[in-house]
N, C-alpha and C positions, 0 to 999 in steps of 0.2 A: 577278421574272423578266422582265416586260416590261420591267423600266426597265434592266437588264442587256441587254435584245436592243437596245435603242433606243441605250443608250452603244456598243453594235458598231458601231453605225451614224454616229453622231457622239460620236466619243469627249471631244469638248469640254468641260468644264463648262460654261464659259458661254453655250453656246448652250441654248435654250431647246427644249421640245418641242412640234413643231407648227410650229417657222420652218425657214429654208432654211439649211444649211449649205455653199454649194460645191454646190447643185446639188437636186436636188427631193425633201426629204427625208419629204414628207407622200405621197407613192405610194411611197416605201419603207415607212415603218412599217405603210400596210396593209398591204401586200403580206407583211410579214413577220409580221404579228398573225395574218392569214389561215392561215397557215402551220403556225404557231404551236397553233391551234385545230385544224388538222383533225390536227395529229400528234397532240395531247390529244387528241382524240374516237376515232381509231383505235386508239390504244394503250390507252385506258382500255376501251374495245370488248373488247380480244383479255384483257388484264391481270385484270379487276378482278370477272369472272363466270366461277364455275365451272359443271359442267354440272350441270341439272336430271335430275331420277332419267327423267322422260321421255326426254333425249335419250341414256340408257345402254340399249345391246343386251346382248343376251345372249354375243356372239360380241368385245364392247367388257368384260365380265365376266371370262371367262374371261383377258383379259389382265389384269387388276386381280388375279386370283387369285395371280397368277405372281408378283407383287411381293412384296420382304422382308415380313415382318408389321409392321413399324416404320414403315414407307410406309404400307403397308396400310390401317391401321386411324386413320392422319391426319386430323383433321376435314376437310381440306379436301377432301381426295375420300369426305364424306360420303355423295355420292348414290350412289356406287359401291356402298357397304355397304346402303345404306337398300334400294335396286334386290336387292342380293343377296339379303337376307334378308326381303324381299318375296317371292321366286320360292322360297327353298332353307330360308326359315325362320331363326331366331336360333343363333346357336353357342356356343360357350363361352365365346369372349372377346367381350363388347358392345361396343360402340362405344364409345369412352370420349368424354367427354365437356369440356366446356373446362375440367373444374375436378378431373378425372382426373388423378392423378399419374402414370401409365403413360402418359400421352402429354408425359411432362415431359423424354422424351431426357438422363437420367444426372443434370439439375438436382436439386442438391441444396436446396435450399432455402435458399443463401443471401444474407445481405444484402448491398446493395448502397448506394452512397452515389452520385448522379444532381449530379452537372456541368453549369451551367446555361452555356451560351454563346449569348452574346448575336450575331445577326447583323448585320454591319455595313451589309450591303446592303437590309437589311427591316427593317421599324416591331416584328415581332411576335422574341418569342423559343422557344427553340427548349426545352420541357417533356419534365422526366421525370417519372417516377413513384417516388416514397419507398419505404420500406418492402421488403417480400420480392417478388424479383425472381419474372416469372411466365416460361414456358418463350417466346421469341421465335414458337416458329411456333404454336402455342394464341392468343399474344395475335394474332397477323396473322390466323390466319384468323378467330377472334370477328370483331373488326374488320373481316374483308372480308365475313363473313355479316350481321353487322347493317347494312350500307351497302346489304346489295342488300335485306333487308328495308325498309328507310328512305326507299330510293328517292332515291340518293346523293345524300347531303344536305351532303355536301361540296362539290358543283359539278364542273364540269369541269377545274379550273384544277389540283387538287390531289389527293391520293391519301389514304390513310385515314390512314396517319402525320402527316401535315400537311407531307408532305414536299410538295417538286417532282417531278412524275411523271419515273420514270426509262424510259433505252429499257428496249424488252421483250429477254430474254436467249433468244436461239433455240438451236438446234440449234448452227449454223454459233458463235456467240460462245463454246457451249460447247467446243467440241472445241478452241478455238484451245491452239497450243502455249506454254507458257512463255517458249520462246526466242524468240517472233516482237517481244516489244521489242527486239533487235538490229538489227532492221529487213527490210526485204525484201531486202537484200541477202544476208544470212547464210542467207534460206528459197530464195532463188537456188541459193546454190551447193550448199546442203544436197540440193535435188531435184537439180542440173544432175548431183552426186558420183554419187546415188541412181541416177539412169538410166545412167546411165555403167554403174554397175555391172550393172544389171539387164540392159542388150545385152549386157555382158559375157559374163555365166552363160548367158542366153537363147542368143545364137547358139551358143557350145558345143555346150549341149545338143540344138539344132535339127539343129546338121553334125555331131554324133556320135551311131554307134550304141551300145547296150547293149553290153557284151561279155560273149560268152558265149561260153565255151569246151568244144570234146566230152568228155570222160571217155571213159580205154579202158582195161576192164578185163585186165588180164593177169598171167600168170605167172612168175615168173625161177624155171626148172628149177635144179635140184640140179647143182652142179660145173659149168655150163652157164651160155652168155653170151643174155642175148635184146637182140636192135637193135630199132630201130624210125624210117626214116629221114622226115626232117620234109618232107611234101608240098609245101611251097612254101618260096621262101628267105621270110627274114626281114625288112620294112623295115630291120633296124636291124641291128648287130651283137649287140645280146643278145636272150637268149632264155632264160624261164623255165621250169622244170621244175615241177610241184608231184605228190608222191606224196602218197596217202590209203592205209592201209592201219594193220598191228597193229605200230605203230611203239615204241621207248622217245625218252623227252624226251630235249635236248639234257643235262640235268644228269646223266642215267642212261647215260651213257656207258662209266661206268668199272663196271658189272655186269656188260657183256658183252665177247662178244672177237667176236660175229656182226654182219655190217653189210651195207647192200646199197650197192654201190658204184657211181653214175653219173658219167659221165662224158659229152663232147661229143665226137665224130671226125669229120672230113674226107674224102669219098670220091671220089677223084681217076678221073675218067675220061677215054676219049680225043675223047670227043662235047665237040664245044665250041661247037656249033649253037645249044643250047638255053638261050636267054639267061634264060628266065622262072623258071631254077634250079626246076625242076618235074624233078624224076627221081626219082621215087617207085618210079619203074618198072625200076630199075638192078637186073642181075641181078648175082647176086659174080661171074662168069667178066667181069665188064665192069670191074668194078674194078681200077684201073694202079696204085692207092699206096692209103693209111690211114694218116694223120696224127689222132693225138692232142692237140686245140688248147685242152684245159680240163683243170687237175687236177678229181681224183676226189672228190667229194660221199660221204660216208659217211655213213649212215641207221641209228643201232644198233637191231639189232631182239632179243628176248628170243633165251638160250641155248636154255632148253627149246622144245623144238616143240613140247611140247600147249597150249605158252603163246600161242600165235599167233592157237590158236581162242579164246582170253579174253578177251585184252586188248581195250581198245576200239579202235574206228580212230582215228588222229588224225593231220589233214592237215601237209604239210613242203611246205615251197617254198624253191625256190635258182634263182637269177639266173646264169644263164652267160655269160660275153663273151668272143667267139674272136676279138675282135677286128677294127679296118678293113680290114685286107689281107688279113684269111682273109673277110671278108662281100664284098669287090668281086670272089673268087672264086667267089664262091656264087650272088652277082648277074649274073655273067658268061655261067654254065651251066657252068664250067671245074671245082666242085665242090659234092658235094652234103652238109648235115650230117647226120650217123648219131647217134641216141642210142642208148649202150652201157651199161646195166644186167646188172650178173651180182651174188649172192653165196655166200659161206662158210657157211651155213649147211646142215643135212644133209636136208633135205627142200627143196620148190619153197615159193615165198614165192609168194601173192598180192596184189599191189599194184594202185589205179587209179593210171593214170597221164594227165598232161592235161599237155599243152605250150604255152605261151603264146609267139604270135610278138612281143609289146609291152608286154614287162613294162614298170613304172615306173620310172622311173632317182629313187631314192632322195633322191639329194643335189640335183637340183632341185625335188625335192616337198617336203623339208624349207625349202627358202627360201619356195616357194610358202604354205604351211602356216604360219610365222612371218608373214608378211604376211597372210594370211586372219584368223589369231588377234587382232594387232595391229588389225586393220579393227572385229574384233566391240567390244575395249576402248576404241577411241577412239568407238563407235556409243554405249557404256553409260557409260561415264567423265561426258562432255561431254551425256549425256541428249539427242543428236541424236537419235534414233527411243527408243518404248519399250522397253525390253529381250525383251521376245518376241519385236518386230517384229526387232530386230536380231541374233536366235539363228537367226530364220526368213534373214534375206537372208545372214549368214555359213556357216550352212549347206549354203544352196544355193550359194554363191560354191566353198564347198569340193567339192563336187558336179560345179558346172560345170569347175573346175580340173584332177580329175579324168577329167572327159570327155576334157578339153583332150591331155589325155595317155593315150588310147586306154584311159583304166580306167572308162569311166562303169559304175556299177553298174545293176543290176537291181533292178527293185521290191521283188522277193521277199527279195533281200540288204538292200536299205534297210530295209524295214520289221522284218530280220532286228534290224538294228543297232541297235533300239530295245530299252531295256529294259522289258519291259512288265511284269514284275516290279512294278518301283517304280511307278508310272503304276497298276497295282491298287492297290498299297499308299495312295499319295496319294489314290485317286478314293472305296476306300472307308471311311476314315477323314475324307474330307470331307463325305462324305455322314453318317454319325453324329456327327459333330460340330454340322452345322448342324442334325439332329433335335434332339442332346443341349441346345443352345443356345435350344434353344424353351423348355423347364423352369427356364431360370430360375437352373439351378446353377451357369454361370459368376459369376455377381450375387452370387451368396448364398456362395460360394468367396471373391469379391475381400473379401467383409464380414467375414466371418470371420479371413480372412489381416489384418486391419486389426486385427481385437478380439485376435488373436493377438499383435501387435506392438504393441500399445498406440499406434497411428498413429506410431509413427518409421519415417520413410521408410526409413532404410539399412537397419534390425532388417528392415523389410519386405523390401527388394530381396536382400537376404543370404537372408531366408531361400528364396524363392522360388528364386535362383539354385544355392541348393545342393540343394533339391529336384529341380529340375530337373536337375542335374547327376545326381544318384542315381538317379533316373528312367530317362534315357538310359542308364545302365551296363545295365542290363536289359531295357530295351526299347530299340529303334533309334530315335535320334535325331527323327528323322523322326516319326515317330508323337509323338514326347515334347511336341516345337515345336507340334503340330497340335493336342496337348490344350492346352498351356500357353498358348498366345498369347488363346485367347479370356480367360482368365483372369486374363492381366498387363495385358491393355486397360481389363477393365474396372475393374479394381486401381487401376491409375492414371487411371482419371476418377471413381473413388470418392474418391480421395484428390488429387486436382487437380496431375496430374504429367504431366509430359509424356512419353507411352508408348513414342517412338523410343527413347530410349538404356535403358530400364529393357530393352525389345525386343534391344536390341546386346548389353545384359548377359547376359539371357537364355537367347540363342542362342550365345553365346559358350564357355558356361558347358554347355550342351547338349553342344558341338564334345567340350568337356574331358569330362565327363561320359563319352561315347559312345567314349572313347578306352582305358576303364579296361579292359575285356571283350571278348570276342572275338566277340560280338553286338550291341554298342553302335553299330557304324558300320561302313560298307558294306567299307571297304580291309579292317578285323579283319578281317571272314568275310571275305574273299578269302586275307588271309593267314593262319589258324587252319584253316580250310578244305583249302589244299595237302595233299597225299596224303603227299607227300618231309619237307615241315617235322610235320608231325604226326608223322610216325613218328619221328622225331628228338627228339623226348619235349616239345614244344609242345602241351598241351592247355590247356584252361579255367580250370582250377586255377592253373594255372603261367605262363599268359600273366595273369592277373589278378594273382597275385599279383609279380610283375617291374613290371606298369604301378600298382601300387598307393602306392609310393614318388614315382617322379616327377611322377603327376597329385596325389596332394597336394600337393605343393609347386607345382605350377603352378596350383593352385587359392589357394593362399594369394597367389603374386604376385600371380595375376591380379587377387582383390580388392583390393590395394591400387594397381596399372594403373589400373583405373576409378575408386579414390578419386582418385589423382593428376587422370583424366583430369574428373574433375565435384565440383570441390574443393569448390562451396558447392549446396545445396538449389536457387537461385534455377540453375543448370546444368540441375537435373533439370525444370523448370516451366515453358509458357509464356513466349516474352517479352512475350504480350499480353495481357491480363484474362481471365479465364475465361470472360466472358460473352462477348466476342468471337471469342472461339477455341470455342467451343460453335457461336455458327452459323455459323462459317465451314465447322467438321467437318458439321455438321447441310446446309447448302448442298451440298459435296462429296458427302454420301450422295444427296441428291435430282439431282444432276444425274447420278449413274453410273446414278440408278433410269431416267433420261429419256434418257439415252444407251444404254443397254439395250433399248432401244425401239427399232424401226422406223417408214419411212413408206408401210409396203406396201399396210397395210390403214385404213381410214376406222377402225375401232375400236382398232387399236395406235394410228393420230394423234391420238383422241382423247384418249385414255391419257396419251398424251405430251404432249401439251397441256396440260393438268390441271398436271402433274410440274414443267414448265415457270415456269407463273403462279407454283405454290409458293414454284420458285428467286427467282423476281422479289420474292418479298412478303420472303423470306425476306436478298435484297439490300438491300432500301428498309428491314429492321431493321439490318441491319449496317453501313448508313450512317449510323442515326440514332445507332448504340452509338457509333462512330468520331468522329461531330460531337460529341457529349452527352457523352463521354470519362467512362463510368459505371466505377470501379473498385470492387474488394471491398473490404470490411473486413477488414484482416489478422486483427484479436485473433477475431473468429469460428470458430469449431469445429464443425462439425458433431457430433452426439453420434451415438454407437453405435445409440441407440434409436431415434432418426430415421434413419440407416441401413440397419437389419433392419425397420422398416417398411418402407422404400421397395424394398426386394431382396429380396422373399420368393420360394422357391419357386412357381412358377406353375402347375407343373402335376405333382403328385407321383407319377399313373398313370404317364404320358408317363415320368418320371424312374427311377422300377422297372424298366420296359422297357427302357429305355437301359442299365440298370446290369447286367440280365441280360445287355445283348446285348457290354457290355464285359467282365464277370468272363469269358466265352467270349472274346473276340479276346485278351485280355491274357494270361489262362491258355495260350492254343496257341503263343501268341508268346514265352512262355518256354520252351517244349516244342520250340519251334524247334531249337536246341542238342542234343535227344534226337532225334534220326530213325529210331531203332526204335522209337518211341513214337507218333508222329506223322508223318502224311506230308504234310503240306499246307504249302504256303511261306506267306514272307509276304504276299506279293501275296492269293495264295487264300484264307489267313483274313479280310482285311481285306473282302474282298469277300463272302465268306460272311456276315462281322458287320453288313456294310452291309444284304445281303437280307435275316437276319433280325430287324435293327432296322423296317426296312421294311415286314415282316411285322406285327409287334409292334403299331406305330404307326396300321395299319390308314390309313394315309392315302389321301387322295381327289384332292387337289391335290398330287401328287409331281411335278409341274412348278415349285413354287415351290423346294422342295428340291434338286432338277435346277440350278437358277437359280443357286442359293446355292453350287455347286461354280467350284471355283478353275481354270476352264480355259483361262485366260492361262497359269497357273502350271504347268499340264500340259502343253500347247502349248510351253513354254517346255525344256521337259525333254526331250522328245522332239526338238523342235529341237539341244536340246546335245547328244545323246547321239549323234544323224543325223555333228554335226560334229565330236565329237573323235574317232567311228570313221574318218570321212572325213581327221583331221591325221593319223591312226594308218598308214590305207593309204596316205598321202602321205611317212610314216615318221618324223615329229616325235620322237615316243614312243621308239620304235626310236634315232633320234638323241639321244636327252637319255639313256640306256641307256647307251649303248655311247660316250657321251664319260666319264661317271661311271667307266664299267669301267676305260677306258685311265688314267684317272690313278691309278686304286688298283694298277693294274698297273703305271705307272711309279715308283713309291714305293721304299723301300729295306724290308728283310724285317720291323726291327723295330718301324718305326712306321707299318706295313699295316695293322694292328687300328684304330689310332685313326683313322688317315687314311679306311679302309671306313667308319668309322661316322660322322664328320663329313660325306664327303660324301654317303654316302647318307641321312641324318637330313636335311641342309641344302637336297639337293637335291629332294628327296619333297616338304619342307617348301614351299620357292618354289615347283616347278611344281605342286602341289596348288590351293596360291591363284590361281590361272591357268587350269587345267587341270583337266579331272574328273579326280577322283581315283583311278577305276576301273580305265579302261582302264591309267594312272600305274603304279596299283597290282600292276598285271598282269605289267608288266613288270618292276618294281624289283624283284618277287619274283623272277623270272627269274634277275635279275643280283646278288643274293645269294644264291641254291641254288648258280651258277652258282660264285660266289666258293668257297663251304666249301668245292665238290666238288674246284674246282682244290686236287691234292695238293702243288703246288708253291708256294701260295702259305700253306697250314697258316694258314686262317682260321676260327677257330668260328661255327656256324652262330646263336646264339640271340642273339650281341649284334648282330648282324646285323637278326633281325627286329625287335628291341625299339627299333634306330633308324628300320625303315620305318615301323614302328606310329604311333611319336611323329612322324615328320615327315609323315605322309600326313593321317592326323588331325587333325592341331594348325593343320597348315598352312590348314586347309579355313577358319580364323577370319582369314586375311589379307584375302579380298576379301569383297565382296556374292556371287558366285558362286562362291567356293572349297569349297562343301559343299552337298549339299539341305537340309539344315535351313535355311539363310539364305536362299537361295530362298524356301523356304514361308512360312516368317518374315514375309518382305516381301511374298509374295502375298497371306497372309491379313489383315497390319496394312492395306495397301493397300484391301482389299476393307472393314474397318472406316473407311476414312476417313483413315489415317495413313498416308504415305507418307515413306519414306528410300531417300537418290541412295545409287549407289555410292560416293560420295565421303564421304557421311556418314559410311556405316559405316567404308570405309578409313581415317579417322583414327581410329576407335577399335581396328576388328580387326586390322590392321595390324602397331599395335605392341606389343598384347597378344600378335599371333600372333609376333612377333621374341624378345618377352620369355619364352615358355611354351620356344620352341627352346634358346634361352640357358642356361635350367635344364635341359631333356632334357641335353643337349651336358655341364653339367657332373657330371650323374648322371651319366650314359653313362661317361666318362669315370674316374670317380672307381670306378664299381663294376664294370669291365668290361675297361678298362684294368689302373689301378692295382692293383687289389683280384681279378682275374678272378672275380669271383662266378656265370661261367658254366662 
């Protein structure tokens, strides 16, 4: 190392050390030795001593408690434990010790063959160790504890490895992004876009108010017209109505012949003083003319009258435009507008009624709303922010947009627009999973599924994926991913695979699964759910059995999609030795444990401190692995026997308890489907089985548990859900609707059937990969009620939903965020250590998801068309 700082200095050979090169080379090399020393003395200071049980508090404890049990229980923050169980006594799990296989982190036991490279720039060579490889951070810390006992007996110059001291890894190195080798140019423009946008949304929101509108309740008399003229003119030429009352849907049209009928009129007077269009005050003996400047809005309301008191209320809203030249009359004071409500029915209606002077103009919220959406894909595409962070700044972009255009919402409607539903569902099934994940039974599942398969990986991934699949048909997706993932991870580091694309298969295979049932995934219950398509002979029986045909057969392509897409084993593995890729994964977990960390308090900086050194020891291995180039023995096999030793059940109390508190959430969750049986949603179960696992579990430390919940991943959802309600009231949704409708309508009478079902399969299908599925789904139902009901267009209703089902669902496998399941997927692999881009997953879900439409399209076709089997 000196004689490398001394060649920077005079890169000569043939100059000598100690003479003058071009200038005074002997107060360089002190000055640079100097240097040299005190960075060694500082670094090996902060580096290479962890803290004695004296200098741990109690209030430095309680953050050690918080940490995974895999941190936890690390030799290197022995005194943590030692200090603990000083004050609170011993627990169940002891400290393990350097020769404990529970601190071996998934190492299996095997061998290894040590690469000896010789250094060109040093006399000494760089030493491995033969024989059975021992866990990287066991061997670092032995190593750093016997040095501080020794009274490092290494010297200053060097570190325990025998490496060259490396800098220390802080806070700031940690967090650095991916992208910042591009340079600082690209982190330029990255913040310069950032802030841009930020004043963008900011000032908005600062120069707009909330809008809130009065509500006035009133009544339209029998035979009898009621007005009501608008107190102030309008900025604009339009102006929205919205009625709330005992309304029928737009599809329920053709049941009634009663409707309440509004309309807009112009109230001409001779006063032309009053520019501020304020004549609220106009008496009728003042009115000169009534001009009619809007056809009539019809609202069908039920025939029967005692139906009125029944039915629920459900809000209507219509957009009126009288036009420029009747508004520069209005603005003048020259006239005022009247809202004219009367109907045909034989008793008074009551209706609220609420008038907006600034409705949203549709067709520029739809360009705004494409441009918003576009902003979130290229944020998560190109991994310029994390994907939270970029669901968080897209939905406030959509927000501010919003504003911009006189709709900023209110609190109470935003926090409306969340589904909180899901968000229980997710919060407390991650909560019993991280309990169920202490016993051990994920370990001892992945062992099993291996003695199952006789270790062939495809027999393996088959069969997991068709589990999985069958799983999801019964239970929603989402729960399915949240059980299955702990499982598939640890599958494939039992079996030395690499867990991204087994994870893609997975959840792929979930999408398909949750596709068959009308419980399986969030669009089925929306569509199985409808009041109009259930009655229409749509139940459980008869939607599973229609989707039972084409997700087989999309399950067949799809496995051989991913054989195509991972043609040899060496696809599914590391490209780098296992022993490398163990502490790179093992690094990755210890720096989210010290990024989890604060600097607020003297006991969290300790904490993190600690976490820190770890990352450091655990670098200075993964440097020596990368120099020393150790690779496996291929012919090596781990046996089964040394696998079920090393994965046993941990904790079989703990594991009873869990099981009670699942046979209870699984059992309600199929009873879901029964509502006279059961009243509780999914959300409420999950949360119910979360307290009384919690209960069960008698835990003391339920901040470590707290810890262990994915709320990036929830953060993340709430965010989305904030912004596709937000493209919805910008009119996206609305727009993607009603261009689908116009071209089934412009088609010719005979090949309407096919044409409705291509493009509503095709189009469900793309904007689902894009788009939450939800709100999508809300509408394409709409716009196929909408089609049967038209009699003019004589469309049956069931092959209609059998192409929303398949494209809303299937489609969810095109992006990273075309579904919750792939969400969760990647929040919880993420939280294990693995991480996959969007772009990962789109080469695989993609074009599994092009190829599952492909087959929908030629079933559809072949049995609904050709065959009418409806």
């Amino acid at each position: 190392m000196a004689y490398k700082a001394l060649r920077k200095i005079c890169p000569h050979s043939r100059c000598k050390i100690g003479t003058h090169c071009g200038g005074s080379l002997e107060m360089k090399v002190k000055a640079t030795g100097k240097r040299i020393l005190r960075r060694r003395k500082s670094s090996k200071k902060s580096l290479e001593h962890f803290p004695t049980p004296n200098q741990v508090t109690e209030e430095s404890l309680e953050v050690w408690r918080k940490l995974p049990a895999v941190i936890r229980q690390d030799p290197s923050l022995a005194s943590f434990r030692q200090e603990h169980e000083r004050l609170h006594g011993t627990e169940d799990d002891p400290l393990p010790t350097e020769d404990d296989p529970s601190v071996d982190d998934g190492d299996d036991g095997k061998e290894f063959i040590t690469i000896k490279v010789t250094n060109p720039d040093s006399s000494g060579v760089t030493d491995g160790t033969d024989g059975v490889k021992r866990s990287a951070s066991s061997t670092a810390v032995a190593r750093a504890n016997k040095q501080q006992q020794n009274g490092e007996k290494n010297g200053p110059n060097t570190t325990t490895d025998g490496d060259v001291e490396e800098p220390e890894v802080t806070m700031h190195s940690m967090h650095g992004h991916p992208h910042q080798q591009h340079g600082k140019v690209f982190t330029y423009i990255k913040l310069t876009a950032l802030l841009v946008v930020w004043l963008v949304f900011t000032g908005f929101l600062m120069s707009k108010n909330e809008k809130e509108l009065e509500p006035r309740q009133m009544s339209i008399p029998e035979s009898k017209v009621r007005t009501y003229i608008l107190p102030d003119a309008p900025p604009g030429s339009r102006v929205g109505i919205y009625l709330k009352g005992s309304f029928l849907n737009d599809q329920q049209h053709n049941m009634t012949t009663n409707y309440v009928s509004v309309n807009l009129q112009l109230l001409y007077t001779g006063n032309s003083n009053n520019s501020s269009g304020n004549m609220s005050y106009v008496q009728e003996h003042d009115v000169k003319h009534v001009e009619n400047v809007t056809d009539a809005w019809l609202v069908p309301i039920p025939m029967d009258v005692s139906a009125l008191d029944q039915l629920d209320e459900i809000s209507r809203k219509h957009t009126f435009d009288i036009g420029t030249a009747n508004h520069r009359k209005v603005t003048a004071g020259k006239a005022v507008i009247r809202v004219r409500l009367s109907s045909n029915a034989d008793t008074d209606v009551p209706v609220r009624f609420t008038y907006d002077p600034t409705p949203i103009d549709k067709e520029t919220g739809v360009m705004y709303a494409a441009v918003v959406l576009l902003g979130l894909y290229v944020l998560i595409i190109w991994e310029i922010v994390n994907r939270t962070f970029a669901a968080i700044i897209a939905s406030t972009l959509a927000i501010g947009v919003l504003a911009a255009m006189n709709e900023r919402p209110s609190m109470p409607k935003l926090i409306s627009w969340i589904d909180v539903e899901t968000l229980l569902l997710l919060f407390g099934m991650m909560i019993m999973v991280a309990i169920l994940s202490e016993t051990g039974i994920f370990d001892f599942l992945a062992v099993y599924a291996y003695q199952v398969t006789n270790g062939k990986v495809w027999s393996l991934i088959n069969c997991l994926c068709v589990f999985t699949a069958v799983l999801s048909s019964f239970l929603d997706n989402v729960t399915t991913v949240l059980l299955m993932t702990p499982v598939t991870i640890r599958l494939c580091e039992v079996m030395e695979l690499n867990p991204v694309p087994v994870l893609m298969s997975m959840v792929i295979y979930s999408n398909v699964g949750g596709t068959l049932t009308p419980v399986g995934d969030p669009p089925n219950v929306i569509i199985a759910s409808n009041s109009y398509i259930s009655k229409n002979g749509v139940n459980f029986a008869t939607f599973t059995l229609h989707m039972a045909i084409p997700i087989a057969i999309v399950m067949v392509t799809t496995y051989f999609q991913l054989r195509m897409k991972f043609k040899t084993i060496n696809d599914l593995r590391f490209t780098e030795p296992q022993d490398v890729q163990e502490i790179r994964h093992e690094i990755a977990v210890w720096q989210r444990a010290a990024a989890s960390l604060s600097s607020y308090s003297k006991d969290e900086d300790l904490v993190r401190e600690t976490l820190l050194k770890k990352v450091n020891r655990l670098s200075r291995s993964l440097k020596k692995k990368l120099v020393s180039g150790s690779v496996p023995v291929e012919s090596y096999k781990a046996t089964l026997d040394e696998l079920k030793s090393k994965y046993p059940i941990r904790n079989y109390a703990l594991l009873v308890k869990s099981a009670v508190t699942l046979v209870f959430v699984i059992t309600f969750f199929f009873l879901h489907s029964a509502p006279d049986i059961q009243k509780l949603s999914l959300g409420w179960t999950a949360l119910l089985g979360a307290i009384l696992l919690l209960i069960l579990a008698d835990r003391e430390d339920i901040e470590s548990v707290i810890a262990r919940v994915e709320w990036s991943t929830l953060l993340f959802f709430a965010a989305l859900f904030i912004l596709m309600e937000a493209l919805a009231e910008l009119g996206l949704i609305e727009w993607i609707g009603k261009q689908t409708e116009s071209v089934i309508l412009s088609v010719s009478e005979e090949s309407r059937l096919a044409v409705a079902i291509l493009l509503i399969l095709w189009v469900s299908a793309f904007a689902s990969a894009f788009v939450d599925n939800i709100p999508l789904t809300t509408m394409m139902v709409k716009i196929a009620i909408g089609l049967a009901e038209n009699e003019a267009l004589n469309l049956p209703l069931k092959p209609l939903v059998w192409a929303l089902a398949l494209g809303a669902c299937l489609g969810g496998n095109g992006t990273l965020i075309g579904a919750s399941a792939n969400v969760v997927c990647a929040g919880v692999a993420e939280q294990h250590g693995y991480r996959f881009t969007f772009i990962e997953y789109f080469k695989v879900g993609f074009p599994v998801m092009v190829g599952s439409i492909i087959v929908s399209t030629v079933y559809l076709m072949f049995a609904h068309v050709l065959f009418a089997w409806h």
